[in-house]
Phi, psi and omega in degrees: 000153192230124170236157160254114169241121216261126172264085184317121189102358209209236209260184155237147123215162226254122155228158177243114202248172187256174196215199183253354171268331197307140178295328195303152177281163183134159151286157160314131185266161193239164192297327156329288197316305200282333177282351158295314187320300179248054187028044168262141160296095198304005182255029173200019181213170205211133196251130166228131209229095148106031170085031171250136150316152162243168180281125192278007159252015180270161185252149188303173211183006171226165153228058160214107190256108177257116179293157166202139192258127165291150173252124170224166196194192182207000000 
């Protein structure tokens, strides 16, 4: 399955994933997996699939994904 995932503020990108229908061996990649690819931390973004947050070890399943960076401050 091929997603976009749009880093609100940043880049796009484009991956092609293994999902749980796929014939292919493997785990499902999960929303962790693509924000490692493009070395974001799930511990600073926030994953959003049709304006809902996802749990980032859950496995994709859309294919369009909006990332958002949290802001923290004092």
């Amino acid at each position: 399955m091929r997603v976009t995932l749009f880093v609100v503020g940043g880049d796009t990108h484009e991956f092609t994933v293994t999902t749980a229908a796929d014939t292919e061996p493997g785990p499902p990649t999960t929303y962790a997996d693509l924000l490692a690819d493009v070395g974001l931390s799930p511990h600073e973004v926030a994953v959003m699939v049709d304006g809902s947050p996802v749990p980032e070890d859950h496995p994709v399943d859309a294919d369009f994904v909006r990332v958002l960076r949290l802001i923290q401050g004092g």
